[in-house]
C-alpha positions in Angstrom: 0.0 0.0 0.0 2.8 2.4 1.4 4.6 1.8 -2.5 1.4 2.4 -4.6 0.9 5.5 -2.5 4.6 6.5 -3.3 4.4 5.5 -6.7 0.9 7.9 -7.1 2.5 10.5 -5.9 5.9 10.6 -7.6 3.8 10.4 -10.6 1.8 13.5 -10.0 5.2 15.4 -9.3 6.3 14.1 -12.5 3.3 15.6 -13.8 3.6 18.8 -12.4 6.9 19.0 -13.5 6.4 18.2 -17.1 3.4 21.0 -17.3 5.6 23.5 -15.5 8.9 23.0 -17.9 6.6 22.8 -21.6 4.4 26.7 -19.9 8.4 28.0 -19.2 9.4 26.9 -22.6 6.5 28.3 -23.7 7.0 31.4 -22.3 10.7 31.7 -23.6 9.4 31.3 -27.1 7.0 34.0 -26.2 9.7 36.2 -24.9 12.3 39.0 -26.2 15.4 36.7 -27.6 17.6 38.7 -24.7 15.7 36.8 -22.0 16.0 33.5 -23.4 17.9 30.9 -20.5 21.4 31.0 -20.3 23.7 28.4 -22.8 27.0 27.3 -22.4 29.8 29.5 -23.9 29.8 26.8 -27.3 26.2 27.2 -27.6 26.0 30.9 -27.5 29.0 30.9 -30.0 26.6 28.4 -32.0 23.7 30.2 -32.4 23.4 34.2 -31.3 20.5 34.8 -28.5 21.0 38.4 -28.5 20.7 40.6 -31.7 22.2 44.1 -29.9 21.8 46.5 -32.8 18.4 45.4 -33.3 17.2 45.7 -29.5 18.7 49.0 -29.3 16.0 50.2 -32.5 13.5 48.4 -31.2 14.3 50.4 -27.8 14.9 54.2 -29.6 11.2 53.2 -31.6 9.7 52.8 -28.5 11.2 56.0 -26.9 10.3 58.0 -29.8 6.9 56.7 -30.1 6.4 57.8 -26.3 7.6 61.1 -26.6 5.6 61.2 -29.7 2.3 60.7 -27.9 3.8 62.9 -25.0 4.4 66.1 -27.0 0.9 65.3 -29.1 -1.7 65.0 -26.0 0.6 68.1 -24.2 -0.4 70.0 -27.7 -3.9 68.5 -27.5 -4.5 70.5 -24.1 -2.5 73.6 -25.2 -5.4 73.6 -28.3 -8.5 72.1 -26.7 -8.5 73.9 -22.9 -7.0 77.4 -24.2 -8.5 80.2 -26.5 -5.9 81.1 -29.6 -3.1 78.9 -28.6 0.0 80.4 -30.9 2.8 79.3 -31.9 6.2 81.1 -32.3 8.3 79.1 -35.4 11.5 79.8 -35.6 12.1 76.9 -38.3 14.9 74.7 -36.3 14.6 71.1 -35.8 12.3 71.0 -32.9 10.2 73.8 -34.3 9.4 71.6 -37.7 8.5 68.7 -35.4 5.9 70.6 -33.7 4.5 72.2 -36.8 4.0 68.3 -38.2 2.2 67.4 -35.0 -0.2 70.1 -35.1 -0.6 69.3 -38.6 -1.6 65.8 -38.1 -3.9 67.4 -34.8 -5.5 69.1 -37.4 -4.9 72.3 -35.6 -3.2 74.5 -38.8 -6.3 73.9 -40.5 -9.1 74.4 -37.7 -7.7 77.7 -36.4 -7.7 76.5 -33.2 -3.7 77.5 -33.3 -1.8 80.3 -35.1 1.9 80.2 -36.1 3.6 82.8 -35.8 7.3 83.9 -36.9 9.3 86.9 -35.6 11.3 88.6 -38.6 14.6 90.2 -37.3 15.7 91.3 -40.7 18.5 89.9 -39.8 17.3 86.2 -40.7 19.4 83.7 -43.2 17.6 84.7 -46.8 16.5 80.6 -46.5 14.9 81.3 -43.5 11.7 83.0 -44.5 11.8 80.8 -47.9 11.5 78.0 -45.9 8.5 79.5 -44.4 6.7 80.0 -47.1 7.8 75.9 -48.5 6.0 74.9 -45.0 2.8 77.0 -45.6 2.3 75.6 -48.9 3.5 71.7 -47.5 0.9 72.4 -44.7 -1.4 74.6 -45.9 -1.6 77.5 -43.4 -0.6 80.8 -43.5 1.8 82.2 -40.4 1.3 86.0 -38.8 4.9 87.7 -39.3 5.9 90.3 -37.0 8.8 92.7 -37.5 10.4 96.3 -35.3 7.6 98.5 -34.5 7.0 100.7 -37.1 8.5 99.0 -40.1 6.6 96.9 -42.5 7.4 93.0 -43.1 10.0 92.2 -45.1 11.6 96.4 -45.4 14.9 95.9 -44.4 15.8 99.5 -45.6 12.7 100.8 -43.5 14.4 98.9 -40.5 17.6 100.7 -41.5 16.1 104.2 -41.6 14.3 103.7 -38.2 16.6 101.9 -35.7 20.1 101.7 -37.8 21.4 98.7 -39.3 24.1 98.5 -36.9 22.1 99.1 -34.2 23.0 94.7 -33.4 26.3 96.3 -33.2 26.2 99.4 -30.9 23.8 98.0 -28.8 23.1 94.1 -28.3 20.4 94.6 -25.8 18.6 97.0 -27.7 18.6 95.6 -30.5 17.5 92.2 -28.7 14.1 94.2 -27.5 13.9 96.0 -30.9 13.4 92.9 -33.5 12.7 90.4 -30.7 11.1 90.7 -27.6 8.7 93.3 -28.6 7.5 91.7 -31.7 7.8 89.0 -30.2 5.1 89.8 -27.1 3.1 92.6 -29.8 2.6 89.4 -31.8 1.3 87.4 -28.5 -1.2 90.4 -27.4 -2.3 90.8 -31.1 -2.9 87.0 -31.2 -5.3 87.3 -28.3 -3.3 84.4 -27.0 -3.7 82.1 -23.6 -1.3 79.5 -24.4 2.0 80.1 -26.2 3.4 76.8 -27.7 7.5 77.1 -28.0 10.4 74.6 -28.9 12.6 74.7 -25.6 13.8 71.6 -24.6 15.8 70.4 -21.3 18.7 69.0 -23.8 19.7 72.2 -25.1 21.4 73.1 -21.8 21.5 74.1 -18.0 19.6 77.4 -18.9 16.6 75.5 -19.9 17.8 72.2 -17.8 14.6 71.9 -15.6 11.7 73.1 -17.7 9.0 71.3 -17.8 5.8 70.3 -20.4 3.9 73.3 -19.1 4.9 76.8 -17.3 2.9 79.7 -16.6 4.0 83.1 -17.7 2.8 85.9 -15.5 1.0 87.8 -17.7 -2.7 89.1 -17.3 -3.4 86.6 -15.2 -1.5 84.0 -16.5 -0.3 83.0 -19.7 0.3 79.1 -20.2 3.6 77.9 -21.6 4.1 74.4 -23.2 7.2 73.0 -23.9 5.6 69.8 -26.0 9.5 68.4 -26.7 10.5 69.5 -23.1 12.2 66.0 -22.9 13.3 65.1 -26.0 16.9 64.9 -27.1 18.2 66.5 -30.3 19.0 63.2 -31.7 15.2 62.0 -30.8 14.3 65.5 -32.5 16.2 64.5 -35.7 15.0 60.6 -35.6 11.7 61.7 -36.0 12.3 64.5 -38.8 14.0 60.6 -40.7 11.4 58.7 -40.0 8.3 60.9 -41.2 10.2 63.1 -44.0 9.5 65.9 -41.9 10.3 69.0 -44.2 13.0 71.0 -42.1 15.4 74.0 -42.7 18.1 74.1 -45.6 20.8 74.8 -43.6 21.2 72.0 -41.9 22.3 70.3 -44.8 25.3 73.0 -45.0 26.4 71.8 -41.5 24.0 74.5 -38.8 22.5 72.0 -35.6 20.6 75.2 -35.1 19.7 78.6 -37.2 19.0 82.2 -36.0 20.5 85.7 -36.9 22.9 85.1 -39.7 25.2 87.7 -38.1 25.9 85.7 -35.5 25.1 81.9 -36.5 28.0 79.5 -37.3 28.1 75.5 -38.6 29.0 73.5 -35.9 31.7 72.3 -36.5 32.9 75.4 -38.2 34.1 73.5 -41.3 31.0 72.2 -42.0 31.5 68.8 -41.3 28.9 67.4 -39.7 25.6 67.5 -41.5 21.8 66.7 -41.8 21.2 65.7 -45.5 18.7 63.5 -47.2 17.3 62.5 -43.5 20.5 61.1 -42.3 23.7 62.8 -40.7 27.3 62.6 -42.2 30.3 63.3 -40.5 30.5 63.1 -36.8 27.3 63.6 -35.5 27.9 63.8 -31.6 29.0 67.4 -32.4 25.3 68.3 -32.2 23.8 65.4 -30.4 25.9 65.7 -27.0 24.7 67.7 -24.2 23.7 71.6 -24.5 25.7 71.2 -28.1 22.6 72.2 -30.4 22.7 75.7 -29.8 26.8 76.1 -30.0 26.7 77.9 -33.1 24.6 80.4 -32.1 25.2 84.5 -30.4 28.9 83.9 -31.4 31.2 86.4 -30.8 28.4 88.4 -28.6 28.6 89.4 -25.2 25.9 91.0 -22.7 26.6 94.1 -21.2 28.2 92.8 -18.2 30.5 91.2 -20.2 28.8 87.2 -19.5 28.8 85.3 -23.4 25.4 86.0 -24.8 23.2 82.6 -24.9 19.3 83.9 -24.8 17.6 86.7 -27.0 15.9 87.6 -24.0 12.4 86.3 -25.6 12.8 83.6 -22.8 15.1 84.9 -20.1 13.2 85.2 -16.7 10.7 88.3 -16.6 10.8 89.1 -20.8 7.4 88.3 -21.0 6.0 90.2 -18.1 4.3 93.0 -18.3 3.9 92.7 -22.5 -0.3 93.9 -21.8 0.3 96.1 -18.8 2.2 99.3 -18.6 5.0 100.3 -15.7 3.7 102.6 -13.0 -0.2 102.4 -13.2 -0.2 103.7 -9.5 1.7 105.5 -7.3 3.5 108.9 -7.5 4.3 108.7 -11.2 2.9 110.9 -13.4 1.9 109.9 -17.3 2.3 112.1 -20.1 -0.5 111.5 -22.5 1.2 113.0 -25.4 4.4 114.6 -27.4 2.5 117.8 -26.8 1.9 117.4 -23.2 6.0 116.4 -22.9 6.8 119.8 -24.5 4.5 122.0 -22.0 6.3 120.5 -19.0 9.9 120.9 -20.2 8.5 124.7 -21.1 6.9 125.0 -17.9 9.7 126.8 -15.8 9.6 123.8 -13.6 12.0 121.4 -12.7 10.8 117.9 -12.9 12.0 114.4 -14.1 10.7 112.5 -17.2 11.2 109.2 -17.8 11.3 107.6 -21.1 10.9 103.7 -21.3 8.8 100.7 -23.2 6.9 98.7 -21.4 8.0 95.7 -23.0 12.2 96.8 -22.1 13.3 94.1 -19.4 15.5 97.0 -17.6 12.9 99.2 -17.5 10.8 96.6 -15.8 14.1 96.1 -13.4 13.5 100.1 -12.1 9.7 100.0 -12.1 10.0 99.9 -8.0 12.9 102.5 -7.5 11.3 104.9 -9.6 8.1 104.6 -7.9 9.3 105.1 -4.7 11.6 108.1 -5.8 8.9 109.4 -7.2 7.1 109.4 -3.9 9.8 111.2 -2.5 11.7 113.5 -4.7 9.8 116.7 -4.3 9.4 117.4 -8.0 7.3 116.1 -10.4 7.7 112.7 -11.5 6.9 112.0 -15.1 6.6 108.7 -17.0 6.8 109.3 -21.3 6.3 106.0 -23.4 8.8 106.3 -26.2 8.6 103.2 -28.2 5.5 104.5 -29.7 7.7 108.0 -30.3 10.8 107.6 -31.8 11.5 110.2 -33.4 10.0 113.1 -31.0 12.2 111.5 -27.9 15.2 111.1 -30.1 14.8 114.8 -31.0 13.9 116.3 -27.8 14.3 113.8 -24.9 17.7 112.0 -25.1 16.7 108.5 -26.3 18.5 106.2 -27.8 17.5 103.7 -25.5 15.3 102.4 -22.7 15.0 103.6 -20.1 16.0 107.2 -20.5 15.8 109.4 -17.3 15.9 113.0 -17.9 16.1 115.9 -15.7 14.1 118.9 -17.1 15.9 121.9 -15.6 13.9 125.2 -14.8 15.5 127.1 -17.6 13.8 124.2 -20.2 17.3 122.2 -20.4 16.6 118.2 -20.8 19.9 116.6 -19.0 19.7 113.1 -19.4 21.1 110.6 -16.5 24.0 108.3 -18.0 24.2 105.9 -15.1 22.8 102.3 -14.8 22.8 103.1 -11.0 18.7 103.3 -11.2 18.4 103.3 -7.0 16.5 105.9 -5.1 19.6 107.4 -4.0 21.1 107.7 -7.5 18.3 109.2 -9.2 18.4 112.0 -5.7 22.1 112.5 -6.1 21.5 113.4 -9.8 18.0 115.7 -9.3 20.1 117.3 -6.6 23.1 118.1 -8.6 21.3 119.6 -11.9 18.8 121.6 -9.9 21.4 122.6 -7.4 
C-alpha cells in the first residue's frame, strides 16, 4: 500500500513538473530573444541569442513613439482647454517637429492654433523661404511680426528707423527691438492664452529643468508648453527621418541650429557634420551631445556685463512680463499722455523728471519699484513718457536712444539726461540734486 501511494504521488510530481517545464518553454518562445535561458559559452557561440543593434532600435522606436504621444496630448490640451493657442516658429529642428504634430492634430487647419514667426531682418535669406515651403507643405498661413514701425520684409525701413548696426552698438537693444517686442506685440495681437514654444531640457543648464507646461505671468496667467520638453536633439532628428518631416536648408550646410545670420556659425565650423537627405554625415555627436545644439549660435556676442550671450531675451526670466500692462499704473508717477503734453512740461519753468521707457524693455521693468518710490519722495514732479511708440519726437527732444532714459528737465527748459545704470532711489536723488542745485 505504502509503494502504490509513493508510486501515485511521484507520478503527480512528475506531472507537475512536465506541465511546468513545456508553460516555461512556452513562455521563452514567447519572450524577447535577450531573456532566453542561459547556454553554455559553445552554444551561444553556435547560435546568437541576442541581436544588440536590433534591440537597441526596437528600444529608440519605443522611446520615440512615447515622446511622440507625450508632446501630441501636451499639444492637445494647449489647443483644446485654451483660447488662440499660438505658436512662435523659428524653423529649427524642434520647431518643424511641432508644426507636423499640429498638422496631423489638425490644428493648422481648424484655427484653433496660429503660427507665428518673428522677422529680425537679420534672418538667413533661406529662412523665410522656408516658411513660405512649409505654408504651402501644410497649408496655413503664419502671422509675421517685424520692429515696431516698419513693414514686413523692409529691411531699408528697418535701416532708416533703428540703424542697421544698431546689433552692433547695442546688443540689448537691438535684442528688445526685433525680438522681444515683436515678439510679445505678436502674443497680445494674437489674443493668445497659451503660447506653444520649442525649448527643450537638452539644449542646456539654462533651460535644464523646464517642464511640459509653465505659466507666464501675464494678465493673469499666460500658459507655456514646452511639448519636446524631454526630447533629445537626436530624438528631435530621428523623428524628422522617419516621417520626411520638411525641415530647414541649412542643416544640410552643417548648422544644428539657425537664428541671426550675423551671429550663427556651422557647428563644427568646417562644416563637417551634417543633416542631409534625412541622415547625418560626419560626426554627429558634435550636435547630439549635451547643450551642443545651440553652439553655433550668439557667437562672438557678449551681454553688457561682459557674461557670453546665450538667450535673446524672448525667454530669459521676466521678458514676458508686463507685455499687456504698462510700468507705474499707480503711485507717485505721473503719465504724459502725449508729445505735446511732454513739450508743455519741459516749457513750464519747472523742474521735474521725465522718464522715457517701453513697457515691453526688461531693464525698465528692473527700475519700475525704485522709480516709484523716488517718485514718492523727490519733491518734484515725477513724469513717465512712453517712447517706443515715439521715436523720433524723444530722439529729438528727450535724449533717447535707449530704454529707459531718465531725464532731468531743468527750470530754464534744459533736458539733462542721466547716463548711469545706478537706477536706485539714492542715484536718481544725487543726480535731481546736482542739476537743480
Amino acid at each position: 500500500k505504502h509503494i502504490i501511494t509513493f508510486f501515485i504521488m511521484k507520478c503527480h510530481a512528475l506531472a507537475f513538473a512536465t506541465t511546468l517545464l513545456a508553460t516555461a518553454n512556452a513562455f521563452v518562445q514567447n519572450a524577447p530573444r535577450a531573456f532566453a535561458p542561459a547556454k553554455s559559452a559553445l552554444s551561444m557561440a553556435e547560435e546568437a541569442v541576442f541581436d544588440q543593434e536590433a534591440f537597441n532600435a526596437e528600444g529608440k522606436e519605443m522611446r520615440l513613439k512615447y515622446l511622440e504621444e507625450q508632446a501630441m496630448y501636451a499639444l492637445k490640451i494647449s489647443c483644446e482647454n485654451y483660447d488662440n493657442a499660438v505658436f512662435p516658429n523659428a524653423m529649427i529642428a524642434g520647431d518643424v517637429v511641432i508644426t507636423h504634430l499640429l498638422h496631423r492634430l489638425g490644428y493648422l487647419n481648424d484655427g484653433k492654433c496660429t503660427i507665428m514667426c518673428v522677422d529680425t531682418f537679420h534672418l538667413f535669406p533661406e529662412t523665410m523661404e522656408f516658411l513660405k515651403e512649409i505654408e504651402a507643405h501644410y497649408d496655413f498661413k503664419a502671422e509675421v511680426f517685424c520692429a515696431e514701425g516698419v513693414d514686413v520684409a523692409d529691411k531699408d525701413g528697418y535701416d532708416a528707423k533703428y540703424g542697421a548696426d544698431l546689433w552692433k552698438e547695442d546688443i540689448e537693444q537691438y535684442d528688445k527691438v526685433c525680438k522681444v517686442e515683436p515678439f510679445q506685440r505678436g502674443l497680445k495681437t494674437l489674443n493668445t492664452e497659451c503660447m506653444i514654444n520649442g525649448r527643450t531640457r537638452w539644449q542646456g543648464f539654462e533651460r535644464a529643468w523646464i517642464d511640459l507646461f509653465e505659466n507666464a505671468p501675464i494678465g493673469g496667467g499666460l500658459a507655456k508648453c514646452n511639448p519636446l520638453a524631454y526630447w533629445t536633439l537626436e530624438d528631435t532628428f530621428d523623428y524628422i527621418a522617419k516621417y520626411n518631416v520638411p525641415h530647414h536648408p541649412l542643416h544640410a550646410q552643417g548648422y544644428p541650429s539657425i537664428g541671426d545670420a550675423k551671429d550663427t556659425i556651422p557647428i563644427p565650423e568646417d562644416g563637417s557634420t551634417k543633416f542631409v537627405d534625412f541622415k547625418f554625415e560626419g560626426e554627429k555627436a558634435a550636435w547630439l551631445e549635451y547643450a551642443s545644439e545651440r553652439k553655433g549660435r550668439f557667437v562672438g556676442l557678449e551681454n553688457k556685463d561682459g557674461s557670453t550671450k546665450t538667450e535673446c531675451g524672448i525667454h530669459v526670466a521676466g521678458a514676458e512680463q508686463t507685455f499687456d500692462r504698462d510700468l507705474w499704473e499707480e503711485g507717485a508717477v505721473k503719465d504724459i499722455a502725449s508729445s505735446d503734453d511732454a513739450l508743455e512740461i519741459v516749457k513750464s519753468g519747472k523742474p521735474s523728471i521725465i522718464t522715457v521707457y517701453a513697457p515691453w524693455c526688461q531693464f525698465c521693468q528692473g527700475m519700475e519699484e525704485e522709480y516709484a518710490a523716488f517718485a514718492a519722495e523727490a519733491g518734484v514732479d515725477v513724469y513717465k513718457f512712453r517712447g517706443d511708440e515715439e521715436r523720433e519726437f524723444v530722439e529729438a527732444n528727450l535724449n533717447t536712444k535707449s530704454f529707459p532714459t531718465v531725464n532731468v528737465v531743468k527750470a530754464d527748459g534744459t533736458v539733462v539726461k542721466y547716463d548711469s545704470e545706478d537706477r536706485t532711489v539714492d542715484a536718481f536723488k544725487a543726480f535731481l540734486a546736482e542739476q537743480t542745485a
